[in-house]
GUBA-371597 format. One record per residue (C-alpha): residue number from 1; z, x, y. Coordinates in steps of 0.2 Angstrom, whole numbers, plus 5000, padded with zeros to 4 digits. Example, Ala and Ser with C-alpha at 12.3 -4.5 7.8 and 13.67 -1.06 7.14 Angstrom:
<sites>
nr = 1 Z = 5039 X = 5062 Y = 4978
nr = 2 Z = 5036 X = 5068 Y = 4995
</sites>
This chain:
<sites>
nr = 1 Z = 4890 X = 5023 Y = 5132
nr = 2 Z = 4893 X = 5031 Y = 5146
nr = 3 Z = 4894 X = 5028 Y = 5165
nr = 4 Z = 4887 X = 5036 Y = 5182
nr = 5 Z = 4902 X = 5038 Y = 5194
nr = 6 Z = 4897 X = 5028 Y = 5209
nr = 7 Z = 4887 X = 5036 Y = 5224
nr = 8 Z = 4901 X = 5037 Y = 5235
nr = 9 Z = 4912 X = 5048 Y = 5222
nr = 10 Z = 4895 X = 5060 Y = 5219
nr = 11 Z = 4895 X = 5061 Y = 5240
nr = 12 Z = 4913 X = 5065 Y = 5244
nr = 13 Z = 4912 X = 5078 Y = 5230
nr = 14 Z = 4897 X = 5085 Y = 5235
nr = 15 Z = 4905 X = 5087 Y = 5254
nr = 16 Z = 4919 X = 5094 Y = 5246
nr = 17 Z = 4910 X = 5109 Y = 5239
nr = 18 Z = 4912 X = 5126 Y = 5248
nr = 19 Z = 4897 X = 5129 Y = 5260
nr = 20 Z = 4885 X = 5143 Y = 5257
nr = 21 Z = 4890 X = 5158 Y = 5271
nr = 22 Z = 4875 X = 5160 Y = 5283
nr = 23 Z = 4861 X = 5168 Y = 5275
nr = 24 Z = 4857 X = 5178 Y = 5292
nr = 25 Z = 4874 X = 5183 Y = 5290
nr = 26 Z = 4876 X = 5188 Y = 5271
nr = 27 Z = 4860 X = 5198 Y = 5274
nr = 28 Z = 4863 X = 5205 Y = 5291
nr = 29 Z = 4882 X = 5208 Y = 5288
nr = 30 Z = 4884 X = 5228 Y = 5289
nr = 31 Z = 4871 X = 5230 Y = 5304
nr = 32 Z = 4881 X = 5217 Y = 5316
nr = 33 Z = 4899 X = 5224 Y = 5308
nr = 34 Z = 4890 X = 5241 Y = 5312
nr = 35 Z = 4884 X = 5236 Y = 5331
nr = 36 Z = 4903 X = 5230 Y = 5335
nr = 37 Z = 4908 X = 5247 Y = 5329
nr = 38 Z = 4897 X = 5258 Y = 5338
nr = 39 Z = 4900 X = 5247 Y = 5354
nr = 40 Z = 4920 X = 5247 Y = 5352
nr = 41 Z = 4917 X = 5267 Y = 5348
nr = 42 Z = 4909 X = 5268 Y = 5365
nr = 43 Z = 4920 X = 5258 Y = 5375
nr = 44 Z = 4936 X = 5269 Y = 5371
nr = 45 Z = 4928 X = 5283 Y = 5373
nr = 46 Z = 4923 X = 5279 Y = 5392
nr = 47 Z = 4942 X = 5273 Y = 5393
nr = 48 Z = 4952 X = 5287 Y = 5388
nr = 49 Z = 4941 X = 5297 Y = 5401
nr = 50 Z = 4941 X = 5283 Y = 5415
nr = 51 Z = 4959 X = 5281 Y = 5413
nr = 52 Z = 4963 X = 5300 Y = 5413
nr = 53 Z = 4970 X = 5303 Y = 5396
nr = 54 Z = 4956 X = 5318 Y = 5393
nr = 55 Z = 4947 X = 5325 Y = 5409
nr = 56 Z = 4927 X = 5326 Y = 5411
nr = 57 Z = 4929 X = 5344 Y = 5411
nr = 58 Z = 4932 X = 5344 Y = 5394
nr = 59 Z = 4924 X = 5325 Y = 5387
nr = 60 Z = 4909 X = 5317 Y = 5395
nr = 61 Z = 4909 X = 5300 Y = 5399
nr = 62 Z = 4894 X = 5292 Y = 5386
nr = 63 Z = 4884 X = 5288 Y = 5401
nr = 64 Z = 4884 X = 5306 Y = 5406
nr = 65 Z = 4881 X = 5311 Y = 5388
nr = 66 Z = 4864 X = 5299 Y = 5384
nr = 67 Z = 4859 X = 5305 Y = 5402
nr = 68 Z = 4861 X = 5322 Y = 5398
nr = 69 Z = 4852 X = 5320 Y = 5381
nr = 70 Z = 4838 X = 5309 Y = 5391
nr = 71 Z = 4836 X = 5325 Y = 5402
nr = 72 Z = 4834 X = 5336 Y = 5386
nr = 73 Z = 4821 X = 5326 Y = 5378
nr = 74 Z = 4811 X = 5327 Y = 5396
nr = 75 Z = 4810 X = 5344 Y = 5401
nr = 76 Z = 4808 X = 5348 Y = 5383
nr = 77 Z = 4823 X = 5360 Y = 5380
nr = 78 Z = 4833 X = 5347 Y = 5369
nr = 79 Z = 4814 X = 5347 Y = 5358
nr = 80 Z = 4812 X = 5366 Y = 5360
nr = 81 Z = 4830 X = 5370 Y = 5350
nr = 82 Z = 4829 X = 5356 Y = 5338
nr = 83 Z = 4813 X = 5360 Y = 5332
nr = 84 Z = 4817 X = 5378 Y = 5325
nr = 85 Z = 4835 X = 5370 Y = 5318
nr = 86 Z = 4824 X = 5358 Y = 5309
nr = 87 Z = 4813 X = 5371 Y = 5301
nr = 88 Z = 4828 X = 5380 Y = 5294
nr = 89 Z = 4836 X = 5366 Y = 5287
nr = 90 Z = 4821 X = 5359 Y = 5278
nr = 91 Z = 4818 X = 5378 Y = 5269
nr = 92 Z = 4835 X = 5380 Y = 5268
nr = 93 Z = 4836 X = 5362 Y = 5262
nr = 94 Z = 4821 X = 5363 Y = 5249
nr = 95 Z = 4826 X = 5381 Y = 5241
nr = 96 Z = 4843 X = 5374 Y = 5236
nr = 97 Z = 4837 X = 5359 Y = 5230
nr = 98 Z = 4826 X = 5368 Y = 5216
nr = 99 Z = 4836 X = 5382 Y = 5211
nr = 100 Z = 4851 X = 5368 Y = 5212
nr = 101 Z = 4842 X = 5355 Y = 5201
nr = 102 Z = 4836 X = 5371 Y = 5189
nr = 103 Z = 4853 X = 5379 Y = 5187
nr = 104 Z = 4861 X = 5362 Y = 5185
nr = 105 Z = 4849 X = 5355 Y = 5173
nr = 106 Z = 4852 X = 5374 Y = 5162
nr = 107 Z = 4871 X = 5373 Y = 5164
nr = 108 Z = 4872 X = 5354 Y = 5160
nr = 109 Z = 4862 X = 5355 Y = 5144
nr = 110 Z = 4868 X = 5371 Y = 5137
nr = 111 Z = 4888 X = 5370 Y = 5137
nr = 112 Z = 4893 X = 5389 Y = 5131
nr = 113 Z = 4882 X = 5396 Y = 5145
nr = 114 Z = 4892 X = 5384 Y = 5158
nr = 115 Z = 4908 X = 5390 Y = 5149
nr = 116 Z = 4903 X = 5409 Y = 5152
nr = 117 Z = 4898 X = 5406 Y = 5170
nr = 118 Z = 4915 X = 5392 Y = 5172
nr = 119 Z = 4924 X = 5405 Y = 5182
nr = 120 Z = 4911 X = 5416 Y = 5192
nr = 121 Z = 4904 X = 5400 Y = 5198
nr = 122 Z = 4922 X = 5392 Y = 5200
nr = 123 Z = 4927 X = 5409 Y = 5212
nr = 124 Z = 4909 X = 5409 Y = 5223
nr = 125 Z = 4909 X = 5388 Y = 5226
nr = 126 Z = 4926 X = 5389 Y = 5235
nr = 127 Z = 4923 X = 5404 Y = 5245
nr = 128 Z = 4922 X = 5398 Y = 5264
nr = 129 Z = 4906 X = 5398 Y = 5274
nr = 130 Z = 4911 X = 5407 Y = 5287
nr = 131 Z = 4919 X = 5420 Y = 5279
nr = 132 Z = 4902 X = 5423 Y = 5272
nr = 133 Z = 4894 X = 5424 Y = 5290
nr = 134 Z = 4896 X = 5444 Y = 5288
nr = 135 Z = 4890 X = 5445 Y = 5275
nr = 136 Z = 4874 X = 5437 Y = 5276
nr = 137 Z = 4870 X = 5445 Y = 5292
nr = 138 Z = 4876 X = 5465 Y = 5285
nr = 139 Z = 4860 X = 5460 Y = 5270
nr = 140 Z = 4850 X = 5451 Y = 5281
nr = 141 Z = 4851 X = 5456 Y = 5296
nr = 142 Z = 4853 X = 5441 Y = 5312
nr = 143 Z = 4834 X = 5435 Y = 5310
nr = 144 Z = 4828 X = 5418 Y = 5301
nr = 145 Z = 4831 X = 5426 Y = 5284
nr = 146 Z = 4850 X = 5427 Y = 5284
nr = 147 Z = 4851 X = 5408 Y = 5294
nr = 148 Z = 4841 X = 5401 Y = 5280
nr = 149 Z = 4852 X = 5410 Y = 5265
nr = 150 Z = 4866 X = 5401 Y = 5275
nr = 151 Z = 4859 X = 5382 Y = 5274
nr = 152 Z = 4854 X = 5389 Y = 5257
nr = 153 Z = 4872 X = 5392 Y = 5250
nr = 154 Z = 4878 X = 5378 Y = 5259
nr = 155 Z = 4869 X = 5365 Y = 5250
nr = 156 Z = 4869 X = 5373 Y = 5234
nr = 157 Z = 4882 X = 5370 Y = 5227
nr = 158 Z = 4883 X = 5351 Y = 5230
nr = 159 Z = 4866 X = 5350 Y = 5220
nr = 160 Z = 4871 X = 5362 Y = 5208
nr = 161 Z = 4890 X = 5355 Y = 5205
nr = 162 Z = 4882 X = 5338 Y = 5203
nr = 163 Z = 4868 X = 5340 Y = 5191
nr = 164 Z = 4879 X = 5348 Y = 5180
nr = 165 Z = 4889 X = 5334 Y = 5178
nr = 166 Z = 4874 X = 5325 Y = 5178
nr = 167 Z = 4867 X = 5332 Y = 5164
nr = 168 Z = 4882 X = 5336 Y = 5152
nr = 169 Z = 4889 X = 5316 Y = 5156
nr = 170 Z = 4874 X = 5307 Y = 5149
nr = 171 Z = 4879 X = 5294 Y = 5136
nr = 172 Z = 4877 X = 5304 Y = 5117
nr = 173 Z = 4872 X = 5286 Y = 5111
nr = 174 Z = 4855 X = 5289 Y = 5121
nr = 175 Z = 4853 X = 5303 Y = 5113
nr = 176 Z = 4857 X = 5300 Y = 5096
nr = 177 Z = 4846 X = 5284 Y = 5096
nr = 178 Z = 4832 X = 5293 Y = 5103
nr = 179 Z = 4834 X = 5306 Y = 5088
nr = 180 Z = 4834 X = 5293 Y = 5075
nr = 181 Z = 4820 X = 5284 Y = 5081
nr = 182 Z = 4811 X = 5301 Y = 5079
nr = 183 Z = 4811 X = 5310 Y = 5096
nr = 184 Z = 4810 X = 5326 Y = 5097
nr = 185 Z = 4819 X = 5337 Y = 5108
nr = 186 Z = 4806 X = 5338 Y = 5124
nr = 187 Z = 4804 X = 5321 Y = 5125
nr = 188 Z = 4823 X = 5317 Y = 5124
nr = 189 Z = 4826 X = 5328 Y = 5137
nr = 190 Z = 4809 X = 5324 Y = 5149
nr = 191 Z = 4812 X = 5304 Y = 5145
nr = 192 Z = 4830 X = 5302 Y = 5141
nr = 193 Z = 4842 X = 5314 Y = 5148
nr = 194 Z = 4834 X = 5318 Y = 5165
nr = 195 Z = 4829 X = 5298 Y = 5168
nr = 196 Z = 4848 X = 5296 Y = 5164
nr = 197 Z = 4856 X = 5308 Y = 5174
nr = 198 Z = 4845 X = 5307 Y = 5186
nr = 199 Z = 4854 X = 5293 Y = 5200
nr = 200 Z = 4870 X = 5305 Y = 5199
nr = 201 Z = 4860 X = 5318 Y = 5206
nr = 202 Z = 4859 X = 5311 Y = 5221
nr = 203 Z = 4875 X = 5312 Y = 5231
nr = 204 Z = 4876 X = 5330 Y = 5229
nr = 205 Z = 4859 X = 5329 Y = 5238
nr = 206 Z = 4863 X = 5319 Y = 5251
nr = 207 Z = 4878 X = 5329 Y = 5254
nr = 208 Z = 4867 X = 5344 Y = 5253
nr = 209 Z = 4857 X = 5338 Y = 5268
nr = 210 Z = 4872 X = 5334 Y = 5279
nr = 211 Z = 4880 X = 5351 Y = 5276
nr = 212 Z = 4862 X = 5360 Y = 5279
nr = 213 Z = 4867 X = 5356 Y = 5300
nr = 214 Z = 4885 X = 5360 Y = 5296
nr = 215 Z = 4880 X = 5377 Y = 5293
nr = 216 Z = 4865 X = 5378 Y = 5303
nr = 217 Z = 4875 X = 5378 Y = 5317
nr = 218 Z = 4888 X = 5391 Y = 5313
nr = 219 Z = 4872 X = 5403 Y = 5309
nr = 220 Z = 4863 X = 5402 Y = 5322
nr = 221 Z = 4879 X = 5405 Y = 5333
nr = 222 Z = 4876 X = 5422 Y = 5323
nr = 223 Z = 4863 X = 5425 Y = 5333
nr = 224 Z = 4845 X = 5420 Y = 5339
nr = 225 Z = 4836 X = 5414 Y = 5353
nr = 226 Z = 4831 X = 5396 Y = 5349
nr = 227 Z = 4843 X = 5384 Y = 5340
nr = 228 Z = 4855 X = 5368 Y = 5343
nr = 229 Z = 4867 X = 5380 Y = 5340
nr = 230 Z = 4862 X = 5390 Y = 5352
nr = 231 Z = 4860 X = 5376 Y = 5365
nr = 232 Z = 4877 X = 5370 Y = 5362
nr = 233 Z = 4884 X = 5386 Y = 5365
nr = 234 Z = 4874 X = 5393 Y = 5379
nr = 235 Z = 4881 X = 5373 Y = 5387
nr = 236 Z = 4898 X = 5379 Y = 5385
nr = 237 Z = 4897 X = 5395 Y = 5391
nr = 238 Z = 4890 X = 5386 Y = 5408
nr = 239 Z = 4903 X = 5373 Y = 5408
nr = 240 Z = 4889 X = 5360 Y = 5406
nr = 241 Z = 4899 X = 5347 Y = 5398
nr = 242 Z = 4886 X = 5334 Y = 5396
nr = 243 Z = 4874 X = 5346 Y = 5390
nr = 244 Z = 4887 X = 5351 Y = 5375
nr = 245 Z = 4891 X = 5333 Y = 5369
nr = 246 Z = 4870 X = 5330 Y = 5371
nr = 247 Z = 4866 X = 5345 Y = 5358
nr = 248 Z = 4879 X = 5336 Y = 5345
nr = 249 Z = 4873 X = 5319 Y = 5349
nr = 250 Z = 4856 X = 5327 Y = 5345
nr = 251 Z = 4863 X = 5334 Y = 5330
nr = 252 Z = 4870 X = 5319 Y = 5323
nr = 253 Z = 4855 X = 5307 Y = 5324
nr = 254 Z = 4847 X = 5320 Y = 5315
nr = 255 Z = 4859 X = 5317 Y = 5302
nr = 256 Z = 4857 X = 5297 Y = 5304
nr = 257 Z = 4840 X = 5300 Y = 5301
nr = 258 Z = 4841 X = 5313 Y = 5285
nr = 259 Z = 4852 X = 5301 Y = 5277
nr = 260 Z = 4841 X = 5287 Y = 5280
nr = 261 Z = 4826 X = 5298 Y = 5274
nr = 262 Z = 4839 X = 5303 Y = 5257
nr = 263 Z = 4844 X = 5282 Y = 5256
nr = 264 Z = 4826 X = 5278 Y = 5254
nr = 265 Z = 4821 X = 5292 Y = 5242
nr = 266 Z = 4835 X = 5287 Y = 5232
nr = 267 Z = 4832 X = 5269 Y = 5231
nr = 268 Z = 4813 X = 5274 Y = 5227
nr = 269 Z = 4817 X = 5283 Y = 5212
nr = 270 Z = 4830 X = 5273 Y = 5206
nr = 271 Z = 4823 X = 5258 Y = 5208
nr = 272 Z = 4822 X = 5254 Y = 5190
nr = 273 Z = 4839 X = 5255 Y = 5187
nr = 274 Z = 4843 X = 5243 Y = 5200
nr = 275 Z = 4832 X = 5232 Y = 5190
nr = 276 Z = 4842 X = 5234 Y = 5175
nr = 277 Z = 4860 X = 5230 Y = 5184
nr = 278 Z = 4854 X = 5216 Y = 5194
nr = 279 Z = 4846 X = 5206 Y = 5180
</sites>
């Protein structure tokens, strides 16, 4: 026989138990920690320039930076550079991303091929961009083929590097359990081995994307009449301070916004894995 503690027991108990956190909190937690950031971010950047410790000649103050950005998106010169920029790095971009995920996806599956190519590939993935700039420009000349070849080496090799490891580290259980239920080799491949690999592909792409404006920028400093590279450097040539610091703020809430755009195609694509892990 057995007996109920009394009510009071059950009560103190239960006020002794640890509270759930707020759920606006637990939900909304990186946004507000990422607001204080931003805000704390602004706030000593105005400082060290009211207080002297790096002159306006050289930093705008954040106030004379969104003005100078607001000013851009009005007369329309900010939007008349950004928009060619954008062009490039979404060719760029795009080429890379097939031949990437192609080369990969051969090198991953057929180890002697990625052991020939080990150290051509090894030699070209740790040249330096810049030292390339020649290069490009001698084949290609300074118009919009050599600044696309630019964005298109730059984000190559993040896709390539990563869908080669992709590929060649899928579990061989997956693939010996595919084979001995019957499968042949197209459908292990189409609905075992590229389904597996697949989430690893996508911080090379997302790195991809981030370096596709790295290297825009140096490109079109080749040359050009139209880029943000252009309108950084034109700003500095005139000493427009403001103007400088807009073009880059312009430049990285492009970036905000192809990280969110690669974010969201990742968790679309992915989602049935998070299925899996979350259950």
């Amino acid at each position: 026989m057995t007996t109920e503690p009394p009510r009071t027991e059950v009560a103190d108990v239960a006020s002794k138990r640890p509270k759930p956190p707020n759920a606006f909190l637990a939900r909304y937690d990186r946004y507000l920690y990422g607001t204080i950031g931003l805000f704390a971010f602004l706030f000593l950047w105005w400082l060290v320039i009211d207080r002297g410790l790096i002159s306006s000649l050289y930093l705008a103050t954040p106030q004379d930076t969104v003005k100078a950005f607001a000013d851009g998106i009005a007369d329309g010169s900010i939007v008349t550079d950004a928009v060619p920029s954008i062009q490039r790095a979404v060719i760029g971009f795009s080429i890379a991303l097939v031949v990437g995920i192609v080369l990969g996806i051969l090198v991953g599956s057929i180890p002697a091929f990625g052991k020939f190519a080990e150290p051509v590939l090894l030699f070209f993935r740790n040249l330096s961009l810049l030292a390339l700039l020649p290069v490009f420009v001698a084949f290609l000349g300074i118009d919009e083929e050599s600044k696309i070849a630019i964005v298109v080496w730059a984000c190559f090799w993040p896709i390539f590097i990563n869908a080669v490891g992709a590929v060649g580290g899928v579990e061989r259980i997956l693939i010996n359990s595919a084979r001995t239920l019957g499968a042949g080799r197209f459908y292990i491949f189409t609905q075992v081995i590229l389904p597996a690999a697949l989430p690893s592909f996508f911080p090379g792409i997302r790195l991809a994307a981030a370096n596709a404006f790295t290297a825009l920028v140096a490109a079109e400093l080749v040359g050009g009449a139209h880029g943000l590279g252009i309108y950084i450097n034109n700003a500095s040539y005139r000493m427009q301070t403001p103007q400088i610091y807009a073009g880059i703020l312009t430049l990285g809430l492009l970036g905000v916004l192809v990280n969110a755009v690669m974010a969201g195609a990742e968790r679309y694509l992915t989602r049935w894995q998070r299925g899996l892990t979350t259950r």
